[in-house]
N, C-alpha and C positions, 0 to 999 in steps of 0.2 A: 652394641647397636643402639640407635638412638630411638627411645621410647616412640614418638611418633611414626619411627618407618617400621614398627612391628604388623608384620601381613596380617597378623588375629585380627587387627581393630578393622580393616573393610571386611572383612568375613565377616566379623559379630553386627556392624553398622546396616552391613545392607542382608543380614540373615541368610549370610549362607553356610551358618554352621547346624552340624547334628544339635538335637537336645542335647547331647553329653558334651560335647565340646564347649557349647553355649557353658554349660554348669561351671564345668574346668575352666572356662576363660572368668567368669564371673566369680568364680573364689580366687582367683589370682587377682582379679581388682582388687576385692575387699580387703587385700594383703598385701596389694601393691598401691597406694595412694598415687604414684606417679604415673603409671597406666591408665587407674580411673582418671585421672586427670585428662591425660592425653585424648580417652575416648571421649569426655564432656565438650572437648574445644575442638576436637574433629566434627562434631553433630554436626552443628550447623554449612561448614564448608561440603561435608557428601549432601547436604540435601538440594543445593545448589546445584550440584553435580549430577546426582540423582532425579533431579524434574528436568534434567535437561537431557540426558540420556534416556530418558523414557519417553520423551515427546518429540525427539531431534534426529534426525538424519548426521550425524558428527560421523568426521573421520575414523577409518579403524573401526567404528561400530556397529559399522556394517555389512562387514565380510558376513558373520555368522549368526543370523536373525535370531538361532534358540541360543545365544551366548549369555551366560548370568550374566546380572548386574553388575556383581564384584567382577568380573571378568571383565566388561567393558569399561569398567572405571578404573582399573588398570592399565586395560589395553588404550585405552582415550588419554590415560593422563602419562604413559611410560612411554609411549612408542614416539610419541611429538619427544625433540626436545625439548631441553628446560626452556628454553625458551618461547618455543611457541606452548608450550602447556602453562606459564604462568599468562603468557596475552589472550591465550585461549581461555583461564577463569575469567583473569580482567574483563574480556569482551562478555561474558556472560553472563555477570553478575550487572553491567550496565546496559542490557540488550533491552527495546523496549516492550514494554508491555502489551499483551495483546486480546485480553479481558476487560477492559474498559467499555466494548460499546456496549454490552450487557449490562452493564451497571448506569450507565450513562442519563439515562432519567431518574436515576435518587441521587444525584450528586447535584449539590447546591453549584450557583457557578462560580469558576474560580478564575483567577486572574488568568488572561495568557498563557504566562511561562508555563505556567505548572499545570493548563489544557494540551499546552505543546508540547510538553516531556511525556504527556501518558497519552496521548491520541495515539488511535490505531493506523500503522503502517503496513501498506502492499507487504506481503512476505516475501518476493521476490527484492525489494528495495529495503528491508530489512537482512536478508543476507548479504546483500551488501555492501550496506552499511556497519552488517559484524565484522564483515572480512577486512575492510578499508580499518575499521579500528584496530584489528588483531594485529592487522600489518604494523601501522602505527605505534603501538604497544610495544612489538617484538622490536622494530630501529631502535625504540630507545633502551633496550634491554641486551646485553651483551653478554657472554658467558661469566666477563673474568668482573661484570660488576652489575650488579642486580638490585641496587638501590633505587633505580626508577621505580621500583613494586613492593620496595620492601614496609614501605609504611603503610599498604592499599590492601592490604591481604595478611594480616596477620602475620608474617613475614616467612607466607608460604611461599616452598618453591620445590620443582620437582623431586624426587626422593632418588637415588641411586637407583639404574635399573636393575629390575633383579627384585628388589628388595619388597615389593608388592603392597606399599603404603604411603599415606603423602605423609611429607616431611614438615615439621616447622625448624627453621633454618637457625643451624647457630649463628652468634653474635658474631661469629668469623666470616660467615656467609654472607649480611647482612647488617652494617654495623648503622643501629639505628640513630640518629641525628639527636642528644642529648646534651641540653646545659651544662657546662661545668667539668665536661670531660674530654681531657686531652686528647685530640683526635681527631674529634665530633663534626658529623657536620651543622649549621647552626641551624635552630629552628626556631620554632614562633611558640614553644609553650608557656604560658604565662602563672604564675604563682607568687601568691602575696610573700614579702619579705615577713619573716619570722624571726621575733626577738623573743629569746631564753627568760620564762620570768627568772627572778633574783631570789635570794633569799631577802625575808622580810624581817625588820625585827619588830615583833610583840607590841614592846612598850611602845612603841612610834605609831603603829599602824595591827590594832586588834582582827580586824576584821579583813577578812577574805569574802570577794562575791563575785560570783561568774554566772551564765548564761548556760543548763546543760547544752551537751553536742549527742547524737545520736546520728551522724555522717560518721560514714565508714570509707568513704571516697579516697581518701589520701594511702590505706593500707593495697588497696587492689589498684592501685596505681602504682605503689612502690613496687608490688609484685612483677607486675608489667616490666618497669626496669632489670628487676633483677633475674629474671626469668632467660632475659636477655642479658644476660652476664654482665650486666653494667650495674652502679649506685643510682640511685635515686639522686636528684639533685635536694641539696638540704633543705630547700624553702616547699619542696614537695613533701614533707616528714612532719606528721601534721600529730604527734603521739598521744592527744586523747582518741581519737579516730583508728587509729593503731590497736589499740586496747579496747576500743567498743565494737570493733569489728567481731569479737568473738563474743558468746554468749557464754552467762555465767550461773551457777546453781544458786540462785536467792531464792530465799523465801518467798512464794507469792504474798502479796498485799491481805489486808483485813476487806471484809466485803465493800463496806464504806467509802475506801479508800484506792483511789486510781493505781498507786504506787505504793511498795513498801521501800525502808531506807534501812540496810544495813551497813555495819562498821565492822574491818579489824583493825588490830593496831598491832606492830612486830617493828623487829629491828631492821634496817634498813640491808640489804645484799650487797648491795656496792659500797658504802662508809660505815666505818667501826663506830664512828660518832653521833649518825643519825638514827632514826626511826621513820618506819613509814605507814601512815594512815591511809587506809581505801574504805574510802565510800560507795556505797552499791545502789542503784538504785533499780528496782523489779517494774515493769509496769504490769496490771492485770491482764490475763490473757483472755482473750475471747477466741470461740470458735468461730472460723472461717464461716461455717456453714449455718451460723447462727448469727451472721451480721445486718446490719441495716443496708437497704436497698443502695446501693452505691448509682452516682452519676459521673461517671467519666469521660475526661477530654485528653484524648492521646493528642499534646502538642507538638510533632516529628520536624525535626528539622531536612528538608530533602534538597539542599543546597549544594553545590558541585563541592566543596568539602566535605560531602558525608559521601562520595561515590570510594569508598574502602570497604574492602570485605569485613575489617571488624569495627565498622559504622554502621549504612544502614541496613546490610544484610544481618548485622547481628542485633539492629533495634528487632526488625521484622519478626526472627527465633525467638528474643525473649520475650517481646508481647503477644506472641502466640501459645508460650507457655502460660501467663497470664490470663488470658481469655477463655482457657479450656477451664479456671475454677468460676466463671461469671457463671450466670444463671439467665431467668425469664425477671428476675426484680430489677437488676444492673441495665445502666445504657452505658454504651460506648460512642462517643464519638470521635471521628476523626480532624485533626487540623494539622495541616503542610502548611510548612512557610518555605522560601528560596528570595530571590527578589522579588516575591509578591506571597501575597497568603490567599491561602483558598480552603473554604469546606468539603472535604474530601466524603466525610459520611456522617449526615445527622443521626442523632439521637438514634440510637438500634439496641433495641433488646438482647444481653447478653446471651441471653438463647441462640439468637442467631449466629452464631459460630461461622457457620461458613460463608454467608457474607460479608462480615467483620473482615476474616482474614482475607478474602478475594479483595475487599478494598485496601489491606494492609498490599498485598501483594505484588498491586498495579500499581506502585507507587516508583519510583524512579529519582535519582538525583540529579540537581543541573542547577547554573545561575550562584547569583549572590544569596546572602544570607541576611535576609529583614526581620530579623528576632522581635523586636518591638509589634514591627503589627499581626505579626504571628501572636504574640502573647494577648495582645486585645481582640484579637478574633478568638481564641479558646475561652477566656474569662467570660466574653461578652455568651459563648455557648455555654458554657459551665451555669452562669445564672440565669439563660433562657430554662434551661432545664433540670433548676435548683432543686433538690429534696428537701424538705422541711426533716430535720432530725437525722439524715441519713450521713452518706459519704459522698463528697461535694469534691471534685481531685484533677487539678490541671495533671498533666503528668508527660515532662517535656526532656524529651531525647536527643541531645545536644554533642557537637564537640565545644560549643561556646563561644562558635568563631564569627562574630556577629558584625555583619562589614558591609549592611547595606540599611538606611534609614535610621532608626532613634541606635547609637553606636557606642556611644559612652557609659559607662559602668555606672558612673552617678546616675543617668536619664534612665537605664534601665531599672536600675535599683528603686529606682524614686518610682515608677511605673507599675514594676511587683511590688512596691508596700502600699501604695493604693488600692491594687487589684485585690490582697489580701483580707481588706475591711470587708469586704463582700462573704468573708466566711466559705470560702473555696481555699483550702491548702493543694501546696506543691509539692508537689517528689522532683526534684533534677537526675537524671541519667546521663552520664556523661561517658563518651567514645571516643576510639580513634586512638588517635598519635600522632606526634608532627606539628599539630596545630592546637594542642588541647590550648583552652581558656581555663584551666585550673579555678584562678582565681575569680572571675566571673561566673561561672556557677554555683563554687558556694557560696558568695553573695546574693546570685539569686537564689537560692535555699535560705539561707539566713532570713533573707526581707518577706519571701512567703509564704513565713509558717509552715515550713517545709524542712526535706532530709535532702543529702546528697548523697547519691550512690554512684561508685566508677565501675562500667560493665565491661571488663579485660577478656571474658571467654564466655561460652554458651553455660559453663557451672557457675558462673559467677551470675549471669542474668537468673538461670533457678533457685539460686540462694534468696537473691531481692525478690524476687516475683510467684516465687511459690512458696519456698521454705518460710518465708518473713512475709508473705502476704500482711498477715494481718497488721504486724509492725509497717509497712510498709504503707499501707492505705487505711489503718483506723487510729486516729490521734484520740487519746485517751484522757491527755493533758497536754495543754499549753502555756508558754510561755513561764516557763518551768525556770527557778531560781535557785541558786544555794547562795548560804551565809555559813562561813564558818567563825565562830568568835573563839579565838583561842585566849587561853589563863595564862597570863604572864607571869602568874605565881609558879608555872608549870612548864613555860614553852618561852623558850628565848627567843627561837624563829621559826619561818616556816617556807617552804617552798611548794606551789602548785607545778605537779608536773603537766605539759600540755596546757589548751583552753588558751592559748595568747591571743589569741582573737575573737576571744567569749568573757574575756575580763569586765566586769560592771563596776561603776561606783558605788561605795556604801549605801547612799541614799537611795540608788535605784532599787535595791533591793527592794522599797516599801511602794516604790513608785508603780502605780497600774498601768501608767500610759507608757512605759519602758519594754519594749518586746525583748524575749527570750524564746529559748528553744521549744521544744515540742517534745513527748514518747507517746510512742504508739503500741499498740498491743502487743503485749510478751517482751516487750524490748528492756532490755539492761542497760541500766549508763553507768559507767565507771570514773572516779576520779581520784589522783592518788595523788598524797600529800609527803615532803620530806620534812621533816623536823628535829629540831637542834633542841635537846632538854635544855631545861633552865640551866645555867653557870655553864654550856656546852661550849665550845668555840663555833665564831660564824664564817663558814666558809667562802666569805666575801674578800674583795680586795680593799685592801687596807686607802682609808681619805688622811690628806692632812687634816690638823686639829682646824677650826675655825679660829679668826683671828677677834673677832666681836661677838661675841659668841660659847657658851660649851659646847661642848660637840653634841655632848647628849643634854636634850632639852627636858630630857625627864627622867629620873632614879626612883628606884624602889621604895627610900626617904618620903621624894614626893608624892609618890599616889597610895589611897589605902587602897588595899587589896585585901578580898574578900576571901576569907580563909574558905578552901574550897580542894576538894582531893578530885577534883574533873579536870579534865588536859585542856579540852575543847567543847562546844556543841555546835551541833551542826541544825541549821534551819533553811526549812526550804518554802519556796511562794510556789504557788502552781494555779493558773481558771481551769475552772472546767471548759471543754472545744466548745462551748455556745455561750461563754459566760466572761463579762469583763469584769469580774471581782472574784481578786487573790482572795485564798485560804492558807492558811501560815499552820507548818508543823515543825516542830521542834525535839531532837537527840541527844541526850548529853552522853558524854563519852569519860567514864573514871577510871577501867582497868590496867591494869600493868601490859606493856608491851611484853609480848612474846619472843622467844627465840626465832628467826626467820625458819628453823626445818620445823616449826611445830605450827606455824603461820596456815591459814587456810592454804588449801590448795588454789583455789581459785586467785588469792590472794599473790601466791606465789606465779603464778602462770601469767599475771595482769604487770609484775613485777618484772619479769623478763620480756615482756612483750614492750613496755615501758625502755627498760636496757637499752634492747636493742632501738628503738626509735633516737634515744641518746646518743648514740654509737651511729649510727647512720647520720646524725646532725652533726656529730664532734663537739659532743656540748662539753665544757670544761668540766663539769662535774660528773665525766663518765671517763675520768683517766685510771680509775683502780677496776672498770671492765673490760674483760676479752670476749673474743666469740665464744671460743668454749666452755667461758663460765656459764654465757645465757644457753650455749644448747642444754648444759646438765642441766641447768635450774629446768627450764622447759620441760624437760625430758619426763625430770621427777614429779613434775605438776600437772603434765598430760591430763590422765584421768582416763575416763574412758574413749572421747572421741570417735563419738558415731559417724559424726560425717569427714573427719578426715582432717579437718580444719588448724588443729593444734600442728597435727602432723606435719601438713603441706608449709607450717609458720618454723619447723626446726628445719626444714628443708631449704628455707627461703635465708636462715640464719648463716647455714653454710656457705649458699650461694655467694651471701653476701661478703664470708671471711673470704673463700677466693678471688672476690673481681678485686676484694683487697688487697690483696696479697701480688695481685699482677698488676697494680699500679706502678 
C-alpha cells in the first residue's frame, strides 16, 4: 500500500485516535522516515480540508451532524469521484475570502486587483461562483488524464475507495511536465546552464577563490523530481547546495570569532589517484529566544501562478509555523504583489498572532506578476520600520514567474543590489512546479545578501522556518570569501567540486567592494576539493603542443619554491552584518591524507552526497561510481540522524538508481 493512503495518517491528523494508538502510530514514524514524511506533507492539505468541513455545509457531510471529522473527510473526499473531489480542493483552496471587512481599517490601500480578489462577496454568489468553478475544474479533468491538476495540488488525487486516506499520486498517475525527459510535457522551468569546473594545474594558476553558498534550494528541488520517480534535469544539480543542505558536527567558533574553519584531508572514494579536501565552515549559534528585536516584511507573491496547493496554500502553513516563534519585540508586515502591489498589514507586533495570521489567511491569488514593485513597496516598509542593530528581513515567497512590469533578470538584479545597501537582507522561498524560475531567485538571493530555500512540503517549510530559524533570519557574517593557495611543491592540481557560479577572481578576494555570500547562525558551509599529488596524472584531456610557444610556460627549474611540508592554506575574508571592512583569517593544512574508511564521518557523508550530485549531472569524472557505492558510503556515515534527513537522502539515492534504470 502506498504510504500516503495509510487510514492512521487522518485518524492521527484530525485526533481521532486513543492515547495508545497515538503512542503506537508515533513510534512507528520515528522508525519509519517515510510515514513521518508522508504525515508532514499531508498537514497542510487536511487543514484546508479541515476549516472547510467545520464552517461549510459540503456534500455528504451532512447526513450525520454528530459525524467525526476523520469521518467526514473521508466521507467529503471518497464518496465524490476522483474527479469531482480533486475540483472540489481546487474550488476551495481558490474560494474567496470572507474576513476582510473586519480587518478593513488597518489595511493600507492597495491597488484594485488585489481590493478585488479579497473583497467580501454575497454568500449566496459565492456558492456559486464555487460550483460554476468546480464544474469548470471537473470538464477539464477526466478519468483517464489528470494532468489538468497535477501541478496545482501537490499532485494530489483521490485515494482508492476503501482505502481511507488521500493519496499523493504516482508519476504513473500524474506524469509531471519535466525538461530533458523523454515524454515530458514542456514546461517553463528556468535554470542557469552549468559548466563542471576543470581540473587546475598548480603551477599555472595557485590560487582557488569563491564566494561561500549557504542555499540549499537545488537539493529539495531535486527531491521534488525524484519523489516523483523522474531525474532532475542536470542544470537543476547545483552540488555545493546538495552538500550544505545537511548539517554537520563542527566545532563551534572561539567567542571572538563569527565562524570556526575546520579541515580533513583523505583519499578520494571515486579515484585511486586523488585525494579529497573538505572544508567546514561552523557559523556561531545564538539562541532563538535570546535574539535582537527582528523587523519583518513577508513579500507573498499572490499572482494567478501561485493559485496551486503547493504554492500559496503552503507559503500560508510555513509562515504560520514561523510566526508562532515571534514575540511582542518582532514586527511583521505584510506585502502582495499580482499586477499591482499593495500593503496588506503594517508593521504588527509579533505578539499578535492572530491577527497576522487572519491577514495571512484573507489573502487569495489572481492577475500577473509585478515582482519589481512588489520589491520596492517591501524595501521601502522594511526601512520605514528600520531597527538600529537588530534583524531588518525582506522575506519573499515566489515561484519567480515575473511577467508583468520591471521583467528582466538584469533590471531585477540591478533593483535587489540597490535595495541591499540599505542593510535589509533577503531569504528567497521559492514554490510550485511547472513554472518555477530557478534561476531567477538565486540571483535574487545572490544580489540581496540573502539565502535561497526551495519549500517542496509542509516538513520542508519547518526545517527553514523553525528548525533553521536562526540561520535562516540572523546573518552573522557577510560577504564571506575563501582563498585556497595550494604548494606546487605538493599539489600538481586541483578540482573544486560545485560553487560554478560562486567562482571569484584572485584579486577579488582582497577587494571590499566585491559581494559575497552570507552565514547565518548555526549554519555549516561545506566545500570539497579533488586533488592530484605532485608527479600524479591530471585527469584532463589531452591539447596539442603549441606551435610558438612551450606548452608549459613554467617548470619547477623556473620557479623557486619554498621548501615547505603544507599541501595548502586556506584563507578567508568575512565583514561583520554592519560593517564594510573585511577581516582576513588564515589555515595552513600539513597532515598526511587519511585512508577514506578512517576519514571523518561527516567527511565521508558530504562525500557521497557530492557522488551522487555527480551521478545526477553525468559528470565525466563520476564514471568509476554506481548507486550502490553511494548508498554503502551513506549508509556507513549516517550517524546518528535525529531528524531523518541523512535517511530520507539514501532513500532519495535509490529512487534515483530506479528512474535509471527504466530509462
Amino acid at each position: 500500500m502506498n504510504t500516503y493512503h495509510n487510514p492512521n495518517i487522518t485518524k492521527y491528523l484530525t485526533n481521532e485516535m486513543t492515547e495508545q494508538e497515538k503512542k503506537e502510530f508515533e513510534k512507528e514514524m520515528k522508525s519509519n522516515p517515510e510515514l513521518a514524511r508522508a504525515v508532514e506533507d499531508l498537514k497542510p492539505m487536511l487543514q484546508v480540508l479541515k476549516t472547510e468541513l467545520e464552517n461549510e455545509s459540503l456534500p455528504v457531510a451532512h447526513v450525520d451532524t454528530e459525524i467525526s471529522l476523520a469521518d467526514k473527510f473521508r466521507k467529503f473526499f471518497y464518496v465524490l469521484t476522483p474527479v469531482a473531489a480533486v475540483a472540489t480542493v481546487a474550488f476551495i483552496i481558490i474560494k474567496p475570502n470572507e474576513e476582510l471587512e473586519s480587518y478593513k481599517n488597518k489595511i493600507a490601500p492597495a491597488a484594485p486587483e488585489i481590493a478585488k480578489q479579497n473583497s467580501v462577496t454575497p454568500k449566496k454568489e459565492q456558492k456559486a461562483r464555487r460550483s460554476d468553478r468546480a464544474q469548470s475544474l471537473a470538464k477539464k479533468v477526466s478519468p483517464n488524464n489528470f494532468s489538468g491538476i497535477a501541478e496545482s495540488s501537490m499532485d494530489m488525487v483521490a485515494a482508492p475507495a476503501g482505502t481511507g486516506g488521500i493519496g499523493v499520486a504516482p508519476s504513473t498517475f500524474m506524469p509531471h511536465p519535466t525538461p530533458g525527459i523523454p515524454g515530458s510535457k514542456s514546461n517553463s522551468e528556468e535554470y542557469d546552464q552549468i559548466t563542471a569546473n576543470e581540473f587546475i594545474k598548480v603551477m599555472s594558476e595557485p590560487l582557488s577563490t569563491f564566494s561561500i553558498d549557504v542555499d540549499t534550494a537545488s537539493y529539495s528541488n531535486i527531491r521534488r523530481f525524484l519523489n516523483r520517480g523522474q531525474l532532475p534535469p542536470k542544470d537543476a544539480v547545483r552540488i555545493e547546495e546538495m552538500i550544505n543542505y545537511f548539517s554537520y558536527d563542527y566545532a563551534a567558533p572561539k567567542k571572538d570569532k563569527p565562524f570556526s574553519v575546520q579541515m580533513d584531508f583523505t583519499a578520494s572514494p571515486w579515484s585511486k589517484e586523488t585525494k579529497l579536501l573538505r572544508v567546514g565552515l561552523k557559523g556561531r549559534e545564538i539562541n532563538w529566544q535570546e535574539r535582537k528585536a527582528s523587523n519583518l516584511v513577508f513579500l507573498l507573491d499572490v499572482s494567478g501562478s501561485m493559485n496551486n496547493f503547493n504554492k500559496l496554500p503552503l507559503v500560508k502553513q510555513g509562515l504560520k509555523l514561523m510566526i508562532d516563534s515571534l514575540d511582542e519585540k518582532d514586527r511583521v508586515s505584510i506585502v502582495v504583489y499580482a499586477g499591482a502591489s499593495g500593503l496588506v498589514l503594517p508593521a504588527t507586533k509579533g505578539s499578535d498572532k492572530e491577527e497576522i495570521i487572519a491577514a495571512l489567511e484573507r489573502l487569495s491569488s489572481g492577475g500577473g506578476t509585478n515582482g519589481g514593485a512588489g520589491i520596492e513597496l517591501a524595501y521601502a516598509e522594511a526601512q520605514r520600520n528600520f531597527i538600529k542593530d537588530g534583524i531588518n528581513r525582506v522575506i519573499l515567497a515566489t515561484d519567480g514567474d515575473f511577467n508583468v512590469g520591471t521583467q528582466s533578470r538584469a533590471a531585477l538584479d540591478e533593483l535587489i543590489q540597490e535595495k541591499a545597501k540599505s542593510d535589509v537582507f533577503l531569504t528567497v522561498l521559492g514554490f510550485g512546479s511547472g513554472n518555477l524560475k530557478d534561476s531567477q531567485m538565486e540571483s535574487l538571493a545572490n544580489k540581496g545578501n540573502g539565502h535561497y530555500a526551495y519549500i517542496d512540503s509542509y516538513k520542508e517549510a519547518k526545517k527553514v522556518l523553525v528548525e533553521q530559524i536562526g540561520g535562516t533570519m540572523m546573518t552573522i557574517a557577510k560577504d564571506v570569501k575563501i582563498q585556497v593557495e595550494f604548494n606546487p611543491g605538493r599539489v600538481e592540481a586541483y578540482r573544486l567540486i560545485g560553487y560554478e557560479n560562486r567562482l571569484l577572481a584572485k584579486e577579488d578576494f582582497n577587494d571590499d567592494t566585491k559581494d559575497a555570500g552570507e552565514i547565518g547562525a548555526g549554519h555549516t558551509v561545506t566545500a570539497l576539493y579533488e586533488i592530484v599529488p605532485k608527479g600524479g596524472i591530471i585527469p584532463t584531456p589531452k591539447v596539442d603542443d603549441l606551435k610558438y610557444q612551450k606548452t608549459e610556460t613554467h617548470t619547477d627549474k623556473e620557479i623557486q619554491l619554498n621548501e615547505s611540508d603544507e599541501w595548502l592554506t586556506v584563507k578567508l575574508r568575512y565583514k561583520a552584518p554592519n560593517s564594510d571592512r573585511s577581516q582576513k583569517i588564515e589555515f595552513p593544512l600539513a597532515v598526511k591524507p587519511s585512508i577514506f574508511s578512517q576519514a571523518d564521518k561527516d567527511t565521508q557523508f558530504a562525500a557521497a552526497v557530492a557522488s551522487f550530485g555527480m551521478l545526477l549531472r553525468e559528470s565525466k569524472y563520476s564514471k568509476e561510481l554506481k548507486f550502490e557505492d553511494i548508498i554503502k558510503m551513506a549508509r556507513e556515515a549516517k550517524g546518528e540522524d535525529k531528524k531523518g534527513y541523512r535517511t530520507e537522502f539514501i532513500e532519495l539515492v535509490e529512487r534515483a538508481q530506479k528512474a535509471k534504470s527504466s530509462q
